[in-house]
C-alpha positions in Angstrom: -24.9 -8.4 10.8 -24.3 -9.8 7.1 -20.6 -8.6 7.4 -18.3 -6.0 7.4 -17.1 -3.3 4.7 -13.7 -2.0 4.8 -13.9 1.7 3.8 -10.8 3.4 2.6 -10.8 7.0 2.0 -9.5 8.9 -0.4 -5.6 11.4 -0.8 -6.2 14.3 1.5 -8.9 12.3 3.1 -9.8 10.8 6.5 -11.8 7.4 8.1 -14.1 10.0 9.1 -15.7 10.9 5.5 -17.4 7.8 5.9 -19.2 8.7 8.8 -22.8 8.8 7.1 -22.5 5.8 4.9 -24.2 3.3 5.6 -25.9 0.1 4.4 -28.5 -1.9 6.3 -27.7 -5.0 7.6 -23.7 -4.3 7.5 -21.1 -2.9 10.0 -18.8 -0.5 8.1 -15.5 -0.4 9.8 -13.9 3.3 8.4 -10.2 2.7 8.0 -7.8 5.4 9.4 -5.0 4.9 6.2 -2.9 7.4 7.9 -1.5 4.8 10.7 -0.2 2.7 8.1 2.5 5.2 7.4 2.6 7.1 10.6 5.9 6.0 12.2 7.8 4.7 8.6 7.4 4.2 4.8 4.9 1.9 3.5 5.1 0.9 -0.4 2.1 0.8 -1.8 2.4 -2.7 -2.8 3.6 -3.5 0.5 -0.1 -2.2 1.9 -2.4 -4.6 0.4 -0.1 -7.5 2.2 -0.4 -5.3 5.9 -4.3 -4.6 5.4 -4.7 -8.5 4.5 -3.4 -9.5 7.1 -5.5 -7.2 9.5 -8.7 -8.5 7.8 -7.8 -12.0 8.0 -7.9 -11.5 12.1 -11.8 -10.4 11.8 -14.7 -12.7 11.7 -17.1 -12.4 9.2 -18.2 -11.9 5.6 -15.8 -9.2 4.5 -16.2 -5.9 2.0 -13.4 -4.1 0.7 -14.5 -0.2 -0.4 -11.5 2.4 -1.4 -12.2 5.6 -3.2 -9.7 7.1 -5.2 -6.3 6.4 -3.4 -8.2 3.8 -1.6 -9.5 2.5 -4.6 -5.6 1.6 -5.6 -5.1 0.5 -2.5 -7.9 -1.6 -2.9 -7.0 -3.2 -5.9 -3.2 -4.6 -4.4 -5.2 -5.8 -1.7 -7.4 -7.6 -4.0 -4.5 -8.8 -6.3 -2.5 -10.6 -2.7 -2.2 -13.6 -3.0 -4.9 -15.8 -1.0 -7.2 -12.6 -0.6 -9.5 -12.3 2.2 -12.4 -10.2 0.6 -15.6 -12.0 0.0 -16.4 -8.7 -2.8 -15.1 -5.3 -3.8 -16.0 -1.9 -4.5 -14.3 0.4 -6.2 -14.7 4.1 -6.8 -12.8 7.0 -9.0 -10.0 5.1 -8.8 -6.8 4.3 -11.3 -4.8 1.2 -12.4 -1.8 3.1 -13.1 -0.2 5.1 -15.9 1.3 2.6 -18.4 4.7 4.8 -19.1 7.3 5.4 -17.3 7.2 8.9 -18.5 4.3 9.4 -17.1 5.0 7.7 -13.8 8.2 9.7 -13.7 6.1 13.0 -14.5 3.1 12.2 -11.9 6.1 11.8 -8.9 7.4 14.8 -9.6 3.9 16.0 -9.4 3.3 14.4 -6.4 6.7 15.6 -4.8 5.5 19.0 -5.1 2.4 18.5 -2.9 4.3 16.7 -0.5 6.2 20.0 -0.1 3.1 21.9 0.0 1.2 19.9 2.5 4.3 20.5 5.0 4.9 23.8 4.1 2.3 25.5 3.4 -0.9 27.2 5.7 -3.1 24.1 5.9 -6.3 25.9 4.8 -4.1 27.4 2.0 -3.2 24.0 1.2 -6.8 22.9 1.4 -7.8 25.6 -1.3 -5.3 24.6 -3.8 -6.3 20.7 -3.4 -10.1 21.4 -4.0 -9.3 23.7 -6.9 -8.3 21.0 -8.8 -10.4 20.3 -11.7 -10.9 16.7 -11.2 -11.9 17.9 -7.8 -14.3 20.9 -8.6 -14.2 22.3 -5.4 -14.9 21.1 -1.6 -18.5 18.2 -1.6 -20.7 18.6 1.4 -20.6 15.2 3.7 -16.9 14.6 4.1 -15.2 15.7 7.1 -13.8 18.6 8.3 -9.9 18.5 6.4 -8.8 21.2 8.7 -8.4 18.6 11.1 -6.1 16.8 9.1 -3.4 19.7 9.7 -1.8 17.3 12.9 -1.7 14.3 10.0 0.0 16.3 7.7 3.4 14.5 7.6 1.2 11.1 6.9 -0.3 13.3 4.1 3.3 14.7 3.0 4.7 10.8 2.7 1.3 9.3 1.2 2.1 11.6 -1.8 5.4 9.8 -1.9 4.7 6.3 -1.5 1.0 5.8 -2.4 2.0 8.3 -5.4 0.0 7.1 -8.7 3.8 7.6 -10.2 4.8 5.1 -7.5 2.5 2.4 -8.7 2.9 0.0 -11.0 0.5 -0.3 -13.4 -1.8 -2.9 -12.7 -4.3 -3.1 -16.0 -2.7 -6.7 -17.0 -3.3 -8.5 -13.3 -6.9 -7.1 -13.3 -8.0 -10.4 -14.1 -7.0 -12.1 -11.6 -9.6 -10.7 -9.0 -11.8 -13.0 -8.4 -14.4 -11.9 -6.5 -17.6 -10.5 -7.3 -16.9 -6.9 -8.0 -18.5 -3.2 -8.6 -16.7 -0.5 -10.0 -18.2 2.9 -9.7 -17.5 6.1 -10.9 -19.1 9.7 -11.8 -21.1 10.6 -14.9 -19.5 14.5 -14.8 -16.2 12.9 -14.3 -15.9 11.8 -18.1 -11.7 10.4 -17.6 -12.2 8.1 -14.7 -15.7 7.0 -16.1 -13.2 5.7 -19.2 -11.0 4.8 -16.7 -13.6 2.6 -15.1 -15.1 1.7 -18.4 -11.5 -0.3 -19.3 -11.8 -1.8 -15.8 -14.4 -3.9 -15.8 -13.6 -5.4 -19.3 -10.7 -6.7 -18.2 -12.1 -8.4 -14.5 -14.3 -11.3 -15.0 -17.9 -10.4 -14.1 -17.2 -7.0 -13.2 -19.7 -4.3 -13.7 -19.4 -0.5 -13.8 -22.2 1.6 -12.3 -22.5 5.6 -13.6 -23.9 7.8 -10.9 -25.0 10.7 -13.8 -24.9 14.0 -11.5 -21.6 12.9 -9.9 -18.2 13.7 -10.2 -15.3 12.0 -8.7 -16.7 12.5 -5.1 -19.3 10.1 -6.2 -20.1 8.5 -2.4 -20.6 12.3 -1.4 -21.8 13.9 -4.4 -24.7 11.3 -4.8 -24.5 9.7 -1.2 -28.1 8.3 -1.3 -27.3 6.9 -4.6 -24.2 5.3 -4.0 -25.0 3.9 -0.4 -28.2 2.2 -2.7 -26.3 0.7 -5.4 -23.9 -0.6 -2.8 -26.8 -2.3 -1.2 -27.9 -3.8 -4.7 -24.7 -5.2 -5.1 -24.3 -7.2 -1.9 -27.7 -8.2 -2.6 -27.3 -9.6 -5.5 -24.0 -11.2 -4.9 -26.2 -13.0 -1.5 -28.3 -14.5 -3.8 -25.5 -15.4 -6.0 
């Protein structure tokens, strides 16, 4: 094997939405981001130190892949200080909102769905999530989220500390990553394509890649696609 990618899933997601990816010559190890906040708070800046020091403990050439709340996650793992990720990919993802009014708004947001996710019906629940426009409904290939009704207090508390309100914004250390690095995002998902777009200006030999008939869901929405441009990346960054 060439190495290993780290796949984190997405809010209201599980390890198991990655169980079709796949790119030849590499193990993907599906990370299960509910355990990291299963018995206690976790602050989101505090996770990239925890899932640093897990990698560290592996052999191998390493990959770190988050989607959407993974994708943040992602980036404070990449932005830890001696790093142990060889490259990064990151999808639909967001820096941070640059105002605290915004933060403060987005948390209160957030709050809300924490309340939802433990009080609600859990397929009631589901439907609201999905009908969120960024969202557009459930995408064929992830996993079964009824199955995430036993995780739902992880869910609840991920609203709270991995909240996007919860974040600082992280658009000014973007250039401190280092290594080589793909950002990827949706062409029918026009504000995280801008999003994205700002990105990779600001990180040193960063590309973006635009998957047209996607939206957010890009690694579900175009899975052959994105599992391919994956492969082009690592390829290229082999042969340096």
């Amino acid at each position: 094997m060439k190495g290993t990618i780290w796949c984190l899933h997405g809010a209201v997601g599980q390890a198991a939405d990655w169980q079709d990816f796949a790119v030849p010559g590499w193990a993907v190890r599906r990370v299960d981001l509910w355990r990291f906040v299963a018995c206690c708070p976790m602050p989101i800046a505090e996770f990239g130190r925890v899932l640093n020091e897990e990698a560290r403990a592996t052999p191998g050439r390493k990959v770190l892949l988050g989607y959407s709340m993974g994708g943040r996650l992602a980036l404070h793992a990449l932005l830890e200080k001696d790093s142990p990720w060889d490259a990064a990919i990151i999808v639909s993802a967001h820096p941070g909102l640059e105002s605290e009014e915004e933060r403060s708004a987005r948390r209160v947001q957030d709050s809300e769905w924490a309340a939802k996710a433990l009080q609600m019906n859990w397929r009631d629940f589901l439907t609201a999530w999905n009908a969120q426009p960024v969202l557009g409904g459930e995408a064929a290939g992830m996993a079964d989220r009824r199955l995430l009704a036993s995780r739902k207090q992880e869910v609840a508390r991920s609203f709270m500390d991995w909240s996007l309100g919860a974040q600082e914004p992280l658009w000014d250390r973007l250039p401190e990553i280092r290594v080589p690095l793909r950002w990827v995002v949706g062409g029918r998902d026009d504000k995280f394509r801008k999003l994205g777009e700002r990105a990779v200006s600001a990180v040193p030999g960063a590309r973006l890649t635009v998957l047209e008939k996607a939206g957010h869901r890009v690694p579900w929405e175009a899975a052959e696609e994105f599992s391919g441009e994956v492969n082009d990346f690592l390829t290229t960054d082999e042969s340096g």
